[in-house]
N, C-alpha and C positions, 0 to 999 in steps of 0.2 A: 204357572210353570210346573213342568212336573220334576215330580222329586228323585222319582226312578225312571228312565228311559225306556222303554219297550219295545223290541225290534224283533220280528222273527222272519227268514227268508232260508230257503233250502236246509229246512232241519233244527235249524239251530236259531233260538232265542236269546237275545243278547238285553240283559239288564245292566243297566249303569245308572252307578249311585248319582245324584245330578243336584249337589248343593256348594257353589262356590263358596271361601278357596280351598277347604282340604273335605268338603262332601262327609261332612260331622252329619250322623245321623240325628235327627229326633224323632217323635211319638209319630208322626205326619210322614214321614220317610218309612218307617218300620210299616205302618200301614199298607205304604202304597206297595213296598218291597213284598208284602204278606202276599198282596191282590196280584202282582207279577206273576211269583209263585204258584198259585193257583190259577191263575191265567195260561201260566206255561206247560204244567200242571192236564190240566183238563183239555189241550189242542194235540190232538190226535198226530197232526202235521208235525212237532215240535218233538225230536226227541234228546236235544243235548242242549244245556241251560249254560251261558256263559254269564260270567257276574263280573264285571269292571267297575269303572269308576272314570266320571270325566274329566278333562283334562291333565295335563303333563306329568303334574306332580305329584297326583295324589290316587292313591286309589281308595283310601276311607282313613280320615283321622280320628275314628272315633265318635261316641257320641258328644253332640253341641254342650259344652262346659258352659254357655253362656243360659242355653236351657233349662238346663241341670240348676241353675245358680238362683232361678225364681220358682220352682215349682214344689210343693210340698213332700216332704217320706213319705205320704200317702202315696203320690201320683208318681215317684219316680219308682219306688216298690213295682207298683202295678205295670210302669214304663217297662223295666229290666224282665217283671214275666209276661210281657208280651212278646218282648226281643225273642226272650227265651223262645216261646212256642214258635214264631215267624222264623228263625233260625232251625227250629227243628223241623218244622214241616219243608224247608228246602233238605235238611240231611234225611226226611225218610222218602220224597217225591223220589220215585222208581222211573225216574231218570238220571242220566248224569249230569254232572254238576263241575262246571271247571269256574275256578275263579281265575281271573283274568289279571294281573296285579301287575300296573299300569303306572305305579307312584309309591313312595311311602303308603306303610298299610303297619298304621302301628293301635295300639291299646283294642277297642271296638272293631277297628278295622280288621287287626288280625282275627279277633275272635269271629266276624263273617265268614272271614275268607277259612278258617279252620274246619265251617259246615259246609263246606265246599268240597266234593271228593279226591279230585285234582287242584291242586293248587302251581299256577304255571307265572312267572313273574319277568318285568322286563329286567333285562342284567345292566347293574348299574341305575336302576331307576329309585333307589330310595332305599331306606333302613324299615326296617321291621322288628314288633317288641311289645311286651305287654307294661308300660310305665304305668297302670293303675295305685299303684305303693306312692309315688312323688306327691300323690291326693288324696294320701290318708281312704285310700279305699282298695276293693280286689278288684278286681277283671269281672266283671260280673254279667257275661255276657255270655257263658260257656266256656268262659277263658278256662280255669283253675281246670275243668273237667274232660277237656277236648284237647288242650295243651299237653297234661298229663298224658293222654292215650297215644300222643302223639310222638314225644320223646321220652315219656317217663317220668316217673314221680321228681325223683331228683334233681334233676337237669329244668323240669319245669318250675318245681320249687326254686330253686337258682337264679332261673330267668326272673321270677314273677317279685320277688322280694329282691332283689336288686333292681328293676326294673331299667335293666338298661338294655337299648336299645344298638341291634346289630348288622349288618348289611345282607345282601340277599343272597351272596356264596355262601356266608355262613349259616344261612336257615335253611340252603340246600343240604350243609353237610351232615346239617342237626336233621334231617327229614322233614322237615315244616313246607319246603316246598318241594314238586315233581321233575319241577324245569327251571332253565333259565332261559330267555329265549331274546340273540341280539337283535336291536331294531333300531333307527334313528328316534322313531316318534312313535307315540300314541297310537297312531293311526296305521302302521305300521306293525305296530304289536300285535295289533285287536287282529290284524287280518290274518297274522299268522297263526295266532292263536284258534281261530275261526276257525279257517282251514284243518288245522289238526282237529277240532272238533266235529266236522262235517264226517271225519274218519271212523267216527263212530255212529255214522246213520245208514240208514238204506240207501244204497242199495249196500254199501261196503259192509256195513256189521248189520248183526239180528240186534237191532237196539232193546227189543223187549226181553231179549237175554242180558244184554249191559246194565239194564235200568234193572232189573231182578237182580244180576249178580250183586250189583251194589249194596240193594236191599239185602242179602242174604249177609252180606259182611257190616253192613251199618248194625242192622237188626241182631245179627248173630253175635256179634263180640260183645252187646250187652248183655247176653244172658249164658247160662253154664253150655258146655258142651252140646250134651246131650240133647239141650233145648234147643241149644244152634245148627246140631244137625234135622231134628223135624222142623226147623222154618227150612232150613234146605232143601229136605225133600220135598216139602209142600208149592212151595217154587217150582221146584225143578218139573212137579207133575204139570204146573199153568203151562210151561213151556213144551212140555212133550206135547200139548195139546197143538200148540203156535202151526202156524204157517209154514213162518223161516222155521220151525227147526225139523219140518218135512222138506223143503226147501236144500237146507245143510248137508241135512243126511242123504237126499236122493242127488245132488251134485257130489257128495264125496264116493258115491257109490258109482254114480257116472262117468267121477274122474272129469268134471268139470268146473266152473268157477261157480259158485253159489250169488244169485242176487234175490239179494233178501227186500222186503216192502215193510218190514218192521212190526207185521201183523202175525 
């Protein structure tokens, strides 16, 4: 059985976390999650990455507590910096990134779904929250670092040392999520979410401008100013180079509609 789902059809690649009942990741998951990544990654065809979770209720509860409970400081050490790097290589892929949030998406879960550029969730589908504090431990998953960038030292401190757990209007109001999005089901959700994802491929957007701009804002808010304007510019020349962005320019000069092939 696999651990992660793998689906990609007109543009968009759809990974889902795939461990019943609440898709607790471990060491075996984080891997397979790695290999998606660079799967989705390296297909040319592929340019918006949706990341869910199966079934009703959950979209990730976190890593396997039962995991956790036989394996040495050595191995869960090395566990959390693998997380770490597989969670970063989805925040620097020069693609976008929507998480898909399908169910409760608390401790681990949020912290996924936080290396996720878009975070779109179903309304009414669960609570969200980083409870890592109730186990005598932190969020160790980019929680503490991604949270903070997110709302704020404060407010993340708040959340993380009380460790309680809040509904999905409320993480819209806090900016933790983009959307709410109604649906009956699942199944329902994914598609709509899809959809709005497709809106960001060719022919509709210059996706190699989407998947750059991201970069330019993941990459740039880590380092000072000045440094985040020469990754901008350096960008911005791959793209003057592009296809779509002769494509852009000679339909806005024609007073036409631009379709763009993402090349």
């Amino acid at each position: 059985m696999a651990l992660v789902d793998y689906q990609a059809a007109e543009g968009v690649a759809t990974l889902a976390l795939n461990f019943a009942p609440a898709n607790c990741y471990t060491h075996e998951m984080m891997r397979e999650l790695d290999e998606a990544i660079l799967k989705a990654r390296f297909d040319d065809s592929v340019h918006v990455l949706v990341l869910t979770g199966t079934g009703e209720k959950f979209f990730c509860a976190g890593a396997d507590i039962n995991m956790l409970k036989t394996v040495t400081p050595r191995f869960k050490y090395y566990f959390c910096l693998h997380a770490n790097e597989t969670l970063n290589r989805l925040e620097q892929t020069p693609k976008l990134v929507i998480a898909a949030i399908n169910g409760n998406c608390v401790g681990g879960g949020l912290e996924i779904a936080m290396a996720a550029d878009l975070r779109i969730a179903r309304k009414g589908g669960g609570k969200t929250g980083l409870p890592e504090v109730t186990l005598g431990v932190l969020p160790g998953t980019g929680g503490t670092q991604r949270l903070a960038r997110i709302v704020g030292k404060s407010t993340a401190i708040e959340m993380m040392t009380t460790g309680r757990l809040f509904d999905f209007e409320e993480a819209l109001q806090r900016g933790i999520l983009n959307q709410l999005v109604e649906a009956a089901d699942r199944a329902s959700f994914l598609a709509k979410v899809t959809e709005y994802a497709k809106g960001f491929c060719p022919p509709n957007k210059a996706s190699r401008a989407v998947g750059l701009i991201k970069r330019a804002v993941q990459s740039g808010a880590e380092v000072d100013f000045h440094d985040g304007l020469a990754i901008e510019r350096e960008l911005q020349q791959q793209l003057f180079q592009s296809e779509d962005a002769k494509e852009g320019l000679g339909a806005y000069v024609e007073k036409r509609k631009a379709g763009f092939k993402g090349q």
